[in-house]
N, C-alpha and C positions, 0 to 999 in steps of 0.2 A: 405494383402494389403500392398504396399509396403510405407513407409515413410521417411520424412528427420530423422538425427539424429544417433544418437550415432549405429554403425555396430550392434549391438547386437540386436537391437528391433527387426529389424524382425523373428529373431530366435526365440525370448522372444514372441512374438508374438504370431509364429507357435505353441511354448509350449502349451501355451492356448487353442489356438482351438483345437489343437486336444486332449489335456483333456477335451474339451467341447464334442469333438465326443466319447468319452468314456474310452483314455488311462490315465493310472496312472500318474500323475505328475512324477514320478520316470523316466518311460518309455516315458515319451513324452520326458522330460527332455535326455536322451539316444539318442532318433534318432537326438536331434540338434545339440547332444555333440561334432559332428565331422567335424562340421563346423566352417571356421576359426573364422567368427565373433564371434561365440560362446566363439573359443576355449582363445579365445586376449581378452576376458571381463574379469575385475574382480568379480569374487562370489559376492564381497558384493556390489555390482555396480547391480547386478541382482540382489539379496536381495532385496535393495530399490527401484529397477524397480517395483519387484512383489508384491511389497504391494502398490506400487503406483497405479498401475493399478487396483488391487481388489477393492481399495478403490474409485478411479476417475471412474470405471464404474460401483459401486453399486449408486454411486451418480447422474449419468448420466443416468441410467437404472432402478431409482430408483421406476417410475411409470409406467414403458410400462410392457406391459403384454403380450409380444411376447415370442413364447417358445427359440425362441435361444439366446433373451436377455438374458432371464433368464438362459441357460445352461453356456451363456458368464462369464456372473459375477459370476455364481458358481464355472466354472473354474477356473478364476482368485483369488479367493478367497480359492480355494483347493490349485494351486500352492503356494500362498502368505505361507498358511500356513507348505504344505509341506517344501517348502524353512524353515521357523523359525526351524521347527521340525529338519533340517538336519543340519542347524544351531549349534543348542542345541546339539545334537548329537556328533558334531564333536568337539564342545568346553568337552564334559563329556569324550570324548577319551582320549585327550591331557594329 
């Protein structure tokens, strides 16, 4: 769905759902990577997108019992966390 706002959300976006259709955060994260919106965001500008969203649509989603709500927020809440995990990662490199 397309929206006002910072070039990245929609890519941030696409992330999601298709971790909600079944790809890895890693690889959903991969097919957006080469888009320029993507490419002109700052990492930690997405960081705090993806926890934002985990958290604004487990709250939003908090009582429906539709199965794609539920794959939505789970994605989002995969990405949020892969994001932290790659995070950490990259700070233990350094």
């Amino acid at each position: 769905m397309a929206s006002r706002g910072a070039s990245f959300v929609n890519p941030a976006d696409l992330v999601v759902n298709l971790v909600a259709c079944g790809h890895e955060p890693r690889d959903a994260e991969a097919i957006v990577s080469g888009l320029d919106a993507r490419k002109a965001a700052d990492p930690t500008v997405i960081d705090y997108y993806a926890r934002l969203l985990a958290t604004t649509w487990l709250e939003a989603f908090w009582s429906v019992s539709h199965p794609w709500s539920r794959a939505v927020v789970g994605a989002a809440q995969r990405w949020a966390m892969h994001r932290r995990d790659q995070c950490a990662f990259e700070k233990v490199r350094r």
